[in-house]
VOKEVO-80814 format. One record per atom (N, C-alpha, C): residue in three letters; residue number from 0; x, y, z. Coordinates in steps of 0.001 Angstrom, whole numbers, plus 500000, padded with zeros to 6 digits. Layout:
+------+-----+--------+--------+--------+
| rest |  nr |     px |     py |     pz |
+------+-----+--------+--------+--------+
|  Ala | NUM |      X |      Y |      Z |
...
+------+-----+--------+--------+--------+
***
This chain:
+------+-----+--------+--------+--------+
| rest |  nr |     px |     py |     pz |
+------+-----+--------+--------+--------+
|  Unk |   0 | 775352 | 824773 | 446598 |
|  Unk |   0 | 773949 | 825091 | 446775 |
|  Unk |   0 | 773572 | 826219 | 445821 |
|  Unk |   1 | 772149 | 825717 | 445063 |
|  Unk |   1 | 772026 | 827007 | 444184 |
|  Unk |   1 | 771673 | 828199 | 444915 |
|  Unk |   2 | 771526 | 829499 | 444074 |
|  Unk |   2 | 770911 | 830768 | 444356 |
|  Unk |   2 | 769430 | 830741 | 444938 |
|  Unk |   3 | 768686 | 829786 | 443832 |
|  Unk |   3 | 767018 | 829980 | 444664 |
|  Unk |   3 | 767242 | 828990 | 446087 |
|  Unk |   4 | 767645 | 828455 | 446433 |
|  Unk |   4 | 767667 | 827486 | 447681 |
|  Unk |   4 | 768590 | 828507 | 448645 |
|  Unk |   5 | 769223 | 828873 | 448402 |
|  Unk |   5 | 770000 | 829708 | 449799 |
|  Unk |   5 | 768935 | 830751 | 449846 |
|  Unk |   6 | 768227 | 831425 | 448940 |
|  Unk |   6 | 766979 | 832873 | 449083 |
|  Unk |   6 | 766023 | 831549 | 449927 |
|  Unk |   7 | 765564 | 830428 | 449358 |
|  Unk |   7 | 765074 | 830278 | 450458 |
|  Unk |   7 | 764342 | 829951 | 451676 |
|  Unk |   8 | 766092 | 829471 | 452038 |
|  Unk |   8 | 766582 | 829337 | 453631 |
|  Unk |   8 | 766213 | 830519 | 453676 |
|  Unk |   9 | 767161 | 831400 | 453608 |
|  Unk |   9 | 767044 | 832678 | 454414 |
|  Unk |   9 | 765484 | 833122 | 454239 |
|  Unk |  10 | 764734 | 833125 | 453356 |
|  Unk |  10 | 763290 | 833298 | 453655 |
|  Unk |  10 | 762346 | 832482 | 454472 |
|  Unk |  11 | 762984 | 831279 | 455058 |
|  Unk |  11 | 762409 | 830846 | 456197 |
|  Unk |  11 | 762746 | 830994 | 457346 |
|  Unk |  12 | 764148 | 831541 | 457537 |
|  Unk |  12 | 764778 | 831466 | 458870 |
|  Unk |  12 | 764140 | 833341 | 458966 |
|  Unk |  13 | 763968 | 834297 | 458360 |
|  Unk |  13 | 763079 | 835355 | 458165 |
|  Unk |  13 | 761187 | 835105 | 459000 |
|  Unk |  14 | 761190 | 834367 | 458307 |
|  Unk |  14 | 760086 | 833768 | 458412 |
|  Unk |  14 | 759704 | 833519 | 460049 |
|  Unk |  15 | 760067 | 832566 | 460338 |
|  Unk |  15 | 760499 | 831698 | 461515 |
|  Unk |  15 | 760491 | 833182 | 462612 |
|  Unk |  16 | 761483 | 833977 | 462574 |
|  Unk |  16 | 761971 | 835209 | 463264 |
|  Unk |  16 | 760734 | 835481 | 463465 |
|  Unk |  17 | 760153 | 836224 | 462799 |
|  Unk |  17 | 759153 | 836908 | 462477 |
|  Unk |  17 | 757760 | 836386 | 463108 |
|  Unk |  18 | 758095 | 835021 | 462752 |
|  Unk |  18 | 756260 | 834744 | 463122 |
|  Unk |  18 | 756474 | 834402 | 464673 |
|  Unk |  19 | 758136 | 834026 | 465309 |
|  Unk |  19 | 758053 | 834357 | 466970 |
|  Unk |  19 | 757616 | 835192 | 467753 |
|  Unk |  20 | 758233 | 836902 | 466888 |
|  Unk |  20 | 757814 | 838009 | 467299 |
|  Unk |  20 | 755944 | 838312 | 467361 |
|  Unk |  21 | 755610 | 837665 | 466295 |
|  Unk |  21 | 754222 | 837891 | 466589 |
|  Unk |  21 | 753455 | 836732 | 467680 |
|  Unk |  22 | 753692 | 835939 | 467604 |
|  Unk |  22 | 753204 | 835443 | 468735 |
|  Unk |  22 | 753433 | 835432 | 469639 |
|  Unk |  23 | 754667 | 835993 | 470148 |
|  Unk |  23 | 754801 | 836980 | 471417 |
|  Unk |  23 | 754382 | 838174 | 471708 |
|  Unk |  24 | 753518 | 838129 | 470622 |
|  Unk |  24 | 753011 | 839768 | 470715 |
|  Unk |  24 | 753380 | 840879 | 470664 |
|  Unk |  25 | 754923 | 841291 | 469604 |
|  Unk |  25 | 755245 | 841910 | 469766 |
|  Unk |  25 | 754964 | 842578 | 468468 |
|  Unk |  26 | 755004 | 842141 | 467178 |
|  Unk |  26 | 754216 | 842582 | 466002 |
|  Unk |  26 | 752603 | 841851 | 465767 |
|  Unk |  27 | 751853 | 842746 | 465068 |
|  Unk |  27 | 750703 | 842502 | 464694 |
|  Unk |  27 | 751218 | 841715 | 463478 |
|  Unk |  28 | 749880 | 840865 | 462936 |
|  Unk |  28 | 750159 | 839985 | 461918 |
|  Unk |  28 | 749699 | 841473 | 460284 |
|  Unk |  29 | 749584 | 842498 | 460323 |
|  Unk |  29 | 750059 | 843210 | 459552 |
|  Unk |  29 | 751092 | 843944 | 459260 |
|  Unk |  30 | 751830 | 843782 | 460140 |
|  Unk |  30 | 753008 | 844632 | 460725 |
|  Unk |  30 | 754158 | 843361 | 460186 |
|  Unk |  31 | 753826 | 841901 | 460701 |
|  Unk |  31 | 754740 | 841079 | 460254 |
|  Unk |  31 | 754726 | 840521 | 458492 |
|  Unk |  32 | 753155 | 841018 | 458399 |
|  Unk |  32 | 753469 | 841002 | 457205 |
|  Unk |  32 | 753789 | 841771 | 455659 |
|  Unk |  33 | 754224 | 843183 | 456357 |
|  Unk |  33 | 754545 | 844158 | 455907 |
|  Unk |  33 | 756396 | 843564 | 455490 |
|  Unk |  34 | 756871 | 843162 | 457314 |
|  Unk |  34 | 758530 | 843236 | 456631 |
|  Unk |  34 | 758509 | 842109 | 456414 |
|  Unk |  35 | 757681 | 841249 | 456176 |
|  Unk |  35 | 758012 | 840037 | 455089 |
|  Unk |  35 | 758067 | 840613 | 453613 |
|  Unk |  36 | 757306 | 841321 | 453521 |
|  Unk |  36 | 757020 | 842099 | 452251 |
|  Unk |  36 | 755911 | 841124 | 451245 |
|  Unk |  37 | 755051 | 840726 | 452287 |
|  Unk |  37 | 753637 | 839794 | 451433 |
|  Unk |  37 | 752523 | 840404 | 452260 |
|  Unk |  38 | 751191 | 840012 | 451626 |
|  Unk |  38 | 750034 | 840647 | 452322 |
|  Unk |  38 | 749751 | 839693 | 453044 |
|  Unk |  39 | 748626 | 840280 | 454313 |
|  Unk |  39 | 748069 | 839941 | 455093 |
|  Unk |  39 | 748013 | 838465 | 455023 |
|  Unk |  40 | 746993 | 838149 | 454287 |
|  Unk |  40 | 746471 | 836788 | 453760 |
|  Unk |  40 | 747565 | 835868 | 453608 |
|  Unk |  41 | 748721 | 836039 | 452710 |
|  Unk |  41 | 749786 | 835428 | 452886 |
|  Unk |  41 | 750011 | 834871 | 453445 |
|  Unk |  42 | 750319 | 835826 | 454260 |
|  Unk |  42 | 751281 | 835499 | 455746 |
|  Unk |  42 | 750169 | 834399 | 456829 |
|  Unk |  43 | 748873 | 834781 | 456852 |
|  Unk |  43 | 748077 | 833649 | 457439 |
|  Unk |  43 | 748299 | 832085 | 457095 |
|  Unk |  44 | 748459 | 832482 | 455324 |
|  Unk |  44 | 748413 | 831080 | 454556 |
|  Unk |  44 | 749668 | 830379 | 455183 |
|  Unk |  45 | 751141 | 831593 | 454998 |
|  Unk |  45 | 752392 | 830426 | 455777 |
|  Unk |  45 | 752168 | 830030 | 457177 |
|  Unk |  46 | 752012 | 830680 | 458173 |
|  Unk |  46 | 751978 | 830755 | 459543 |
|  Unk |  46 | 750423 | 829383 | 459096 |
|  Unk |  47 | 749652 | 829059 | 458585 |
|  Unk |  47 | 748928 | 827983 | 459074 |
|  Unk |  47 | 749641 | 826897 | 458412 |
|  Unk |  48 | 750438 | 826907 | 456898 |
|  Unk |  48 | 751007 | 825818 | 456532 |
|  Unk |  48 | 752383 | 825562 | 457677 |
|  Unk |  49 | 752892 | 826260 | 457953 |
|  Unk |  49 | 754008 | 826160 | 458978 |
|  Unk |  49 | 753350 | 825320 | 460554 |
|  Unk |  50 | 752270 | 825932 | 460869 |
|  Unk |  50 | 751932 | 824731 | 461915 |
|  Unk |  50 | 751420 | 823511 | 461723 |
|  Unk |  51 | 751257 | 823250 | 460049 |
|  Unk |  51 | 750513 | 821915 | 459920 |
|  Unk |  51 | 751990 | 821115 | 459377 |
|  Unk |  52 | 752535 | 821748 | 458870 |
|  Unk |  52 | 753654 | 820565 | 458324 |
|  Unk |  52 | 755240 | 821099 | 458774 |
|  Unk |  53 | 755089 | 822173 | 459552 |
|  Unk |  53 | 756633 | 822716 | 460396 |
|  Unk |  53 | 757367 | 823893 | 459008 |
|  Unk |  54 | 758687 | 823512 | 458993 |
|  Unk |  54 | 759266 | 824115 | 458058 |
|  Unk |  54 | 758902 | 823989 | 456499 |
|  Unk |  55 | 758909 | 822070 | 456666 |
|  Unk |  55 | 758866 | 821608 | 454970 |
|  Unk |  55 | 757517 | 821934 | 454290 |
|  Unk |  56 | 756566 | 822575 | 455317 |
|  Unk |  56 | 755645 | 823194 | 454507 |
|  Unk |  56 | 755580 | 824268 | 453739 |
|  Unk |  57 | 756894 | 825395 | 454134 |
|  Unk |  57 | 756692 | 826447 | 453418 |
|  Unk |  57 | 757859 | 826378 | 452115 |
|  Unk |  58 | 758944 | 824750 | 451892 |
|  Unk |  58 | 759362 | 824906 | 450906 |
|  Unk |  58 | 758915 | 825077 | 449751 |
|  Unk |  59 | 759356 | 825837 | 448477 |
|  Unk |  59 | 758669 | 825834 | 447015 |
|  Unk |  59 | 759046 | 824291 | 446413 |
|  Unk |  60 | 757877 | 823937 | 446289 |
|  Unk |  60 | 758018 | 822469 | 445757 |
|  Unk |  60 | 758483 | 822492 | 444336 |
|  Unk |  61 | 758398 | 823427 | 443516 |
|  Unk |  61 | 758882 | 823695 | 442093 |
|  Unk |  61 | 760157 | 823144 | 442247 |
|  Unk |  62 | 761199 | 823816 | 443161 |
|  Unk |  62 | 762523 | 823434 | 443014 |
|  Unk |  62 | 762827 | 822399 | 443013 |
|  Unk |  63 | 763851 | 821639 | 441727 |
|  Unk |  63 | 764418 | 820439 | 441770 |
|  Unk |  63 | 763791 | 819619 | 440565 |
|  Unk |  64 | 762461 | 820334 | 440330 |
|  Unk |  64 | 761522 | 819509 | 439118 |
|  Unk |  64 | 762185 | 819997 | 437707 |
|  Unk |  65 | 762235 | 819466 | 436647 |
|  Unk |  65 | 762326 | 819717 | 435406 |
|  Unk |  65 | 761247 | 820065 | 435029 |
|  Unk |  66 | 761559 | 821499 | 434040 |
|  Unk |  66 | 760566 | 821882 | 433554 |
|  Unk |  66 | 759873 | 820801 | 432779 |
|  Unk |  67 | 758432 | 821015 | 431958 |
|  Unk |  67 | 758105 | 820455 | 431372 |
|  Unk |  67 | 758186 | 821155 | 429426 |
|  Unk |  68 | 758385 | 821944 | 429709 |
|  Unk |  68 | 758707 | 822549 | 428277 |
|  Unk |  68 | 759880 | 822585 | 427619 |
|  Unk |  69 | 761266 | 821659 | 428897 |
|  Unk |  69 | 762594 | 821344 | 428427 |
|  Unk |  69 | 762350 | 820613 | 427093 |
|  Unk |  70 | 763503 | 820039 | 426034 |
|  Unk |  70 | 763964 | 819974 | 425232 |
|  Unk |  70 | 764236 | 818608 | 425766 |
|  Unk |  71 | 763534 | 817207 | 425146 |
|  Unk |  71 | 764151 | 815948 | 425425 |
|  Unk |  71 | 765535 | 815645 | 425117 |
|  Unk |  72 | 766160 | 815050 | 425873 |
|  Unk |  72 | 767415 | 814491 | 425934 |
|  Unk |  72 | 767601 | 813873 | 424690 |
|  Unk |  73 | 766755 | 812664 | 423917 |
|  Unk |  73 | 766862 | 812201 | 422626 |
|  Unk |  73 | 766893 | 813267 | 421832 |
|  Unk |  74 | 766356 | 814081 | 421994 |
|  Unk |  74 | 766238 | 815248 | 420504 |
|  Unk |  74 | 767611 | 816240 | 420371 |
|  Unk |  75 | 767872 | 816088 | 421722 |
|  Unk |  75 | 769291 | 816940 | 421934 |
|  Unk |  75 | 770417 | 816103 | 421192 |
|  Unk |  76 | 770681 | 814882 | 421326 |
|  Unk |  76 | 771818 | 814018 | 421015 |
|  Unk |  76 | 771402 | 814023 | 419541 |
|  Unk |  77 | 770116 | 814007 | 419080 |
|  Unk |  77 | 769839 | 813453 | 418051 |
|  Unk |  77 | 770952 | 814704 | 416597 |
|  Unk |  78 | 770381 | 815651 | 417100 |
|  Unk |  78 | 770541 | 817471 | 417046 |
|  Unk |  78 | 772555 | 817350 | 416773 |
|  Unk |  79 | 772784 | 817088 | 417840 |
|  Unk |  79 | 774304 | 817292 | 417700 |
|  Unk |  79 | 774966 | 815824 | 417010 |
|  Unk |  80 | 774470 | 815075 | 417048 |
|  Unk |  80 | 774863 | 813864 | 416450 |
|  Unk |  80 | 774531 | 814198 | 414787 |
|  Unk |  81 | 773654 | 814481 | 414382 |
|  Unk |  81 | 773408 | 815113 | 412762 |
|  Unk |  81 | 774820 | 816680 | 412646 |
|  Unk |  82 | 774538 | 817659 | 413264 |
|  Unk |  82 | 775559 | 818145 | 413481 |
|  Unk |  82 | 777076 | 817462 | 412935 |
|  Unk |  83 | 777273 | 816986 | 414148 |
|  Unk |  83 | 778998 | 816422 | 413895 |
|  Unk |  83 | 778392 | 815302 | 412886 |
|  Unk |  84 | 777838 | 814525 | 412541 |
|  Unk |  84 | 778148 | 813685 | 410965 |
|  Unk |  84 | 777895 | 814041 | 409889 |
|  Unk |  85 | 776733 | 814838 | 409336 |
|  Unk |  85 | 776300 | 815137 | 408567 |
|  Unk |  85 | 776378 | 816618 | 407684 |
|  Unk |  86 | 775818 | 817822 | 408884 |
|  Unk |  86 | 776004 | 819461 | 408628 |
|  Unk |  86 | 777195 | 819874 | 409256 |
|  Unk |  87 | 778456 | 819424 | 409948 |
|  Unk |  87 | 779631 | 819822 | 410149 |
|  Unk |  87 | 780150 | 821319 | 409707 |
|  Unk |  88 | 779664 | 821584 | 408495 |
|  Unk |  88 | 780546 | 822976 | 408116 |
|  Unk |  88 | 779504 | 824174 | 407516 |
|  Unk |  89 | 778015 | 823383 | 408402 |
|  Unk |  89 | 777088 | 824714 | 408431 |
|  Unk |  89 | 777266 | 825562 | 409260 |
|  Unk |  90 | 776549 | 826256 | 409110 |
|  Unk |  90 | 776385 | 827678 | 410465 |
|  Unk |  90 | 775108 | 827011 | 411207 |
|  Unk |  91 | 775048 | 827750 | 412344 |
|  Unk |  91 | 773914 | 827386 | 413507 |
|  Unk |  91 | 772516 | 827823 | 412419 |
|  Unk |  92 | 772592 | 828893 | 411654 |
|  Unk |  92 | 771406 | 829179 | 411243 |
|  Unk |  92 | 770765 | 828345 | 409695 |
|  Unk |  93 | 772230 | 828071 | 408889 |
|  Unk |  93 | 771575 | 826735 | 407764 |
|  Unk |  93 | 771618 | 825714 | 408642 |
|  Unk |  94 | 771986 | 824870 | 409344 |
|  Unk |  94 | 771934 | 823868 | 409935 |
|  Unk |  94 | 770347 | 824158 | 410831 |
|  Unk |  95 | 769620 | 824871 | 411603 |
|  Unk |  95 | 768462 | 824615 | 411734 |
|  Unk |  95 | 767173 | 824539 | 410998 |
|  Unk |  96 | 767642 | 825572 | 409310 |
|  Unk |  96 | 766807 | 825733 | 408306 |
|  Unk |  96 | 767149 | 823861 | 407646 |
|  Unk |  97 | 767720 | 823328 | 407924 |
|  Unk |  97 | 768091 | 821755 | 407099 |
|  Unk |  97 | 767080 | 820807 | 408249 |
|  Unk |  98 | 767205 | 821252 | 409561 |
|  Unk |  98 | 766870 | 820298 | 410787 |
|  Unk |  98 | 765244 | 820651 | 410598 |
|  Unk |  99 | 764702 | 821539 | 410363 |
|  Unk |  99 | 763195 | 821928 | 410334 |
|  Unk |  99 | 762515 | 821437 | 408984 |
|  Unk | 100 | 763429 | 821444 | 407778 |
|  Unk | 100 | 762678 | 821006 | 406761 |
|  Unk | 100 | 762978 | 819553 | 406348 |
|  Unk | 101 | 764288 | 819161 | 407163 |
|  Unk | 101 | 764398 | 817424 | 406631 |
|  Unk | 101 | 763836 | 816625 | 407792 |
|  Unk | 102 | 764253 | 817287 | 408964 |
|  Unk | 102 | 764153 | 816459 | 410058 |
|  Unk | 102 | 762871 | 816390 | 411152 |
|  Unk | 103 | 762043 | 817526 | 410611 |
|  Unk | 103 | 761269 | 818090 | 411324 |
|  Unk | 103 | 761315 | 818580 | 412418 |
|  Unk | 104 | 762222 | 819140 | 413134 |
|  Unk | 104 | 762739 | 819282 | 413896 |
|  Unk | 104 | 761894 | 820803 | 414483 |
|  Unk | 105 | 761578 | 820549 | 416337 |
|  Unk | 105 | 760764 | 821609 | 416367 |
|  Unk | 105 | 761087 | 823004 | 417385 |
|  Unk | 106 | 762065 | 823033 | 417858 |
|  Unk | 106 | 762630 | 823339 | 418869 |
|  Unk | 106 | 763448 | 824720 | 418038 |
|  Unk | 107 | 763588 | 826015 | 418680 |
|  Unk | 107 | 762973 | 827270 | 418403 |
|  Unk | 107 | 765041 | 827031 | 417792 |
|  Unk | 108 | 765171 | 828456 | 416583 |
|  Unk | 108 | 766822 | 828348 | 416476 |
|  Unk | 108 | 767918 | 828919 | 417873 |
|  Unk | 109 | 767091 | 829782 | 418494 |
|  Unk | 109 | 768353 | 830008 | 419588 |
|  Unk | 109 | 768583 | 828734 | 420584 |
|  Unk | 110 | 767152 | 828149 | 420843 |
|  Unk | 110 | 767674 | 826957 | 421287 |
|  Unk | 110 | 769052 | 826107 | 421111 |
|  Unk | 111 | 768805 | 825861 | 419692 |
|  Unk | 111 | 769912 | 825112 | 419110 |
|  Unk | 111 | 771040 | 825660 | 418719 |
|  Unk | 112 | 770849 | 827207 | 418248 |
|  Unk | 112 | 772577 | 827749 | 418804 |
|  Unk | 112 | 773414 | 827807 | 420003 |
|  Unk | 113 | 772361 | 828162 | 421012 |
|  Unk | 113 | 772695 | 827985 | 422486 |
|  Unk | 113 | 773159 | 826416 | 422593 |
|  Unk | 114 | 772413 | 825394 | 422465 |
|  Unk | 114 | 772771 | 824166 | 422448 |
|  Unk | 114 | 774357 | 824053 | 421866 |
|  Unk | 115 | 774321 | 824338 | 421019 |
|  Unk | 115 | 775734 | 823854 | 420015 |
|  Unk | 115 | 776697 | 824648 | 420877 |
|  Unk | 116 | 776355 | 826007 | 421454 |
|  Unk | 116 | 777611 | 826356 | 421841 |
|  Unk | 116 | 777661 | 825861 | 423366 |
|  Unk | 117 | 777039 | 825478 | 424184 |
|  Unk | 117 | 777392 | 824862 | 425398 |
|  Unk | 117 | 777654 | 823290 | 425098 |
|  Unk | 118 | 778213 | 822934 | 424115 |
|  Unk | 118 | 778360 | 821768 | 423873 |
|  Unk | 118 | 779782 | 821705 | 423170 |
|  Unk | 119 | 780071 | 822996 | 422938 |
|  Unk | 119 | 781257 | 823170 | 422143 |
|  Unk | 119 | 781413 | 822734 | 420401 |
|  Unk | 120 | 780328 | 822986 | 419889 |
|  Unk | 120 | 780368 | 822362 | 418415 |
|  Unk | 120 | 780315 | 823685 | 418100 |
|  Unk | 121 | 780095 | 824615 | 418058 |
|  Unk | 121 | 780692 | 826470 | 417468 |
|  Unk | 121 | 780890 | 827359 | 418336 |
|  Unk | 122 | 781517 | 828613 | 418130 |
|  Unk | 122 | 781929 | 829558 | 418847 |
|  Unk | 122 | 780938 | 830636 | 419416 |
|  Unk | 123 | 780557 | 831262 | 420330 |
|  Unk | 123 | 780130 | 832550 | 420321 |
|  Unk | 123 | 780737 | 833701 | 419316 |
|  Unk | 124 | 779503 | 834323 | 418706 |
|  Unk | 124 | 780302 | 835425 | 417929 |
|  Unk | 124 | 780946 | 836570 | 418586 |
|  Unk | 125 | 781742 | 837260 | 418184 |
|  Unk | 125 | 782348 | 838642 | 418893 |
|  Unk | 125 | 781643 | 839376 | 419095 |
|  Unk | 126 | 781408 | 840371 | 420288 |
|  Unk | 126 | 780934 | 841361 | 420072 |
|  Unk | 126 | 781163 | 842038 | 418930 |
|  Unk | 127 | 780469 | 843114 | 418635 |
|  Unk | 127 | 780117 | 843846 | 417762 |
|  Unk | 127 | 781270 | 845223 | 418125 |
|  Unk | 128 | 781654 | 845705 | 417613 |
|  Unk | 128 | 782490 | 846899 | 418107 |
|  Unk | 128 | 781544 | 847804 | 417981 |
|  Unk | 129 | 782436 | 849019 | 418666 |
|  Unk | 129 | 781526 | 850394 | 418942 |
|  Unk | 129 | 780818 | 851072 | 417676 |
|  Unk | 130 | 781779 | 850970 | 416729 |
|  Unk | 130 | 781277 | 851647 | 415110 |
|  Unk | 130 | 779829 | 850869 | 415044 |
|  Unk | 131 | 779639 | 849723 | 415011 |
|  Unk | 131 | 778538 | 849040 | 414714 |
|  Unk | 131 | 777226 | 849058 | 415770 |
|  Unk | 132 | 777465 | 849728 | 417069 |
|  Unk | 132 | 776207 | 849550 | 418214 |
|  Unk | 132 | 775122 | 850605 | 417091 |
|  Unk | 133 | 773728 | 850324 | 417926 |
|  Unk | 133 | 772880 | 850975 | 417174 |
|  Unk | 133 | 772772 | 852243 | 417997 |
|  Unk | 134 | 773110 | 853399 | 417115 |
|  Unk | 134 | 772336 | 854729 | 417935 |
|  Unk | 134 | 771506 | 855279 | 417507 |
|  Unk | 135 | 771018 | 855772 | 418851 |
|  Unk | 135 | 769636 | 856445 | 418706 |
|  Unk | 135 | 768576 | 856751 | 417344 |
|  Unk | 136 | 767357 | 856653 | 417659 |
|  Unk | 136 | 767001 | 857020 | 416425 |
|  Unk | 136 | 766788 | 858267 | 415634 |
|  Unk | 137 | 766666 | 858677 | 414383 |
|  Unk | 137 | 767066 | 859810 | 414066 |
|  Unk | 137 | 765484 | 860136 | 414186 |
|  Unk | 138 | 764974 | 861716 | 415031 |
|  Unk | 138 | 764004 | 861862 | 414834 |
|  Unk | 138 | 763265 | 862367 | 413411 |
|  Unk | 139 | 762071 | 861611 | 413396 |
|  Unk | 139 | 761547 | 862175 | 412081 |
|  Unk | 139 | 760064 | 862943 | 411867 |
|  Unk | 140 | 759372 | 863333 | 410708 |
|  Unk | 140 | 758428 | 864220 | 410787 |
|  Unk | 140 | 757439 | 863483 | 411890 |
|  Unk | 141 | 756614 | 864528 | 412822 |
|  Unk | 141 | 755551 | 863913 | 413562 |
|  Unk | 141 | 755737 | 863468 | 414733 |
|  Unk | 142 | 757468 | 862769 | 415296 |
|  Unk | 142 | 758014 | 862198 | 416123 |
|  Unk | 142 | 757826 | 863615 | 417306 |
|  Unk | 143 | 757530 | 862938 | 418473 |
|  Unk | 143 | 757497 | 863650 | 419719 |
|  Unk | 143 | 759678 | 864204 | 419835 |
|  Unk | 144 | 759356 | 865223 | 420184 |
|  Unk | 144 | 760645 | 865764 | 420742 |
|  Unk | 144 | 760569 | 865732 | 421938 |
|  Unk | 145 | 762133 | 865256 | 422475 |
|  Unk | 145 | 761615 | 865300 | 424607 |
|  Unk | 145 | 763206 | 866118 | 424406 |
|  Unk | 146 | 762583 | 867570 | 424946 |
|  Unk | 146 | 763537 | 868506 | 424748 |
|  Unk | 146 | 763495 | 869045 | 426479 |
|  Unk | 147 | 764611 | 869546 | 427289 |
|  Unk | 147 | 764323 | 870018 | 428524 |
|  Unk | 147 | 764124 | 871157 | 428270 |
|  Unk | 148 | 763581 | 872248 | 429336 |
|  Unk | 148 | 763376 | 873539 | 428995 |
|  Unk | 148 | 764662 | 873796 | 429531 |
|  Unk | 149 | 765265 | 875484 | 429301 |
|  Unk | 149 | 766358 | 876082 | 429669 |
|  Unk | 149 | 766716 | 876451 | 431057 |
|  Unk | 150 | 767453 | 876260 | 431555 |
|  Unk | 150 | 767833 | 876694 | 433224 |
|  Unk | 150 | 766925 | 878105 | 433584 |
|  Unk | 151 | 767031 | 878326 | 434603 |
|  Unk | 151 | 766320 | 879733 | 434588 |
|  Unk | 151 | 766964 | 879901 | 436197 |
|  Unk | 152 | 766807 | 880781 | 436719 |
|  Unk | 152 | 767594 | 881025 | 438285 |
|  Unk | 152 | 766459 | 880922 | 439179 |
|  Unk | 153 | 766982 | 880792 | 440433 |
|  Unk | 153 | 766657 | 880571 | 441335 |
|  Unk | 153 | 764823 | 881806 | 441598 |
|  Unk | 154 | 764016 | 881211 | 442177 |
|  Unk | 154 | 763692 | 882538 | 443042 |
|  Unk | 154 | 762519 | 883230 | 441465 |
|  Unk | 155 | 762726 | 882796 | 440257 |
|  Unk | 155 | 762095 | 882995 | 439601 |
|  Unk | 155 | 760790 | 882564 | 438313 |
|  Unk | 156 | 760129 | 882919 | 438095 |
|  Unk | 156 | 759031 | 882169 | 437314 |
|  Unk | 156 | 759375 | 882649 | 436069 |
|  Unk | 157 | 759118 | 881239 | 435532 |
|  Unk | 157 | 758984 | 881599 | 433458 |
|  Unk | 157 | 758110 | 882568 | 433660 |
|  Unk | 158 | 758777 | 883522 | 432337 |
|  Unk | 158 | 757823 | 884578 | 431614 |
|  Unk | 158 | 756698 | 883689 | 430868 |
|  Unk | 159 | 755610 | 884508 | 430785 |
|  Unk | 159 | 754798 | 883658 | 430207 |
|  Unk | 159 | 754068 | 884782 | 429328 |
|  Unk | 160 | 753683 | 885025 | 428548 |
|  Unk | 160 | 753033 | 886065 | 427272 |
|  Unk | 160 | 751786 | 885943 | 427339 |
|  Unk | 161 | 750798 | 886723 | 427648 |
|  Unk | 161 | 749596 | 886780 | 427317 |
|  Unk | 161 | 749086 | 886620 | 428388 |
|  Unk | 162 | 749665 | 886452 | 429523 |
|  Unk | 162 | 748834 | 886071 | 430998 |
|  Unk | 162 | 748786 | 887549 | 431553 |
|  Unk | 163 | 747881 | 888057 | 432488 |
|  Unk | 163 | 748074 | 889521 | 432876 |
|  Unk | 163 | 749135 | 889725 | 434261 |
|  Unk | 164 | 749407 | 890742 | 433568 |
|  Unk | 164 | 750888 | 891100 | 434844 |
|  Unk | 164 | 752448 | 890284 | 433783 |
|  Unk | 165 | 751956 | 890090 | 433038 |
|  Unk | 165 | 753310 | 889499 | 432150 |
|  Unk | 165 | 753501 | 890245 | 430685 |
|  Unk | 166 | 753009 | 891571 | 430750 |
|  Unk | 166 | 753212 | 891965 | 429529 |
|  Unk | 166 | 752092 | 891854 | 428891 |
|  Unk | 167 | 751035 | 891134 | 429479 |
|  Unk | 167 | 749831 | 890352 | 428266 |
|  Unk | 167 | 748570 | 891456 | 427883 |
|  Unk | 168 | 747548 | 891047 | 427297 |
|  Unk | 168 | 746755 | 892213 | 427502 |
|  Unk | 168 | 745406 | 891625 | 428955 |
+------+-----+--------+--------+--------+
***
């Protein structure tokens, strides 16, 4: 069972709990819909879809659908089938610059690196070692400084110059 389907069960059997307690009167329907953690209105909207169609009303019907912005199945085979016959001993990145200008091919390049490597036609690259991570940037003219001010003890206020009672005039 996936991750969004066990969240939710348990967000109906939550649910369910919850909307007993209020109709026993023991939470207000703001109160129940506080530890649901949805507003007011919400919670009206489930508690009326829940008495018109029971549980299967408050499932998310999304789940189980294919997106519509997936990547057709023909274009995928098509993709790795040119791959293994043809560009074999490109890289993921000439092999999509060849697929966009011969093949027309429209589908973004991480797509198709991601593709190739859950398919096993190239490797993930190595991480990068530590010498190579990027650090910080070097500040330059104009750049904000986020500097802390200095400790100071307990029990006492910055000096401040020019205010009266601080030395000031």
């Amino acid at each position: 069972m996936r991750r969004t389907e066990v969240l939710q069960g348990i967000r109906l059997m939550r649910f369910e709990e919850i909307l007993e307690r209020t109709r026993s009167r023991e939470l207000s329907q703001e109160e129940a819909a506080s530890a649901l953690g949805m507003s007011e209105r919400t919670f009206r909207r489930w508690r009326k879809r829940h008495d018109a169609d029971g549980a299967e009303g408050l499932y998310d019907r999304r789940l189980g659908k294919v997106s519509s912005r997936r990547v057709p199945v023909d274009t995928v085979m098509k993709a790795l089938e040119l791959f293994d016959t043809r560009y074999f001993d490109f890289t993921a990145k000439h092999f999509w610059d060849k697929l966009k200008s011969e093949h027309g091919f429209k589908p973004s390049y991480n797509w198709l690196r991601l593709s190739l490597q859950a398919n096993g036609r190239i490797a993930k690259a190595p991480r990068r070692g530590a010498h190579r991570r990027k650090r910080p940037r070097r500040a330059l003219p104009g750049m904000m400084l986020h500097q802390s001010p200095p400790p100071r003890r307990r029990g006492t206020a910055p000096a401040m110059s020019g205010w009266p009672g601080n030395g000031g005039t």
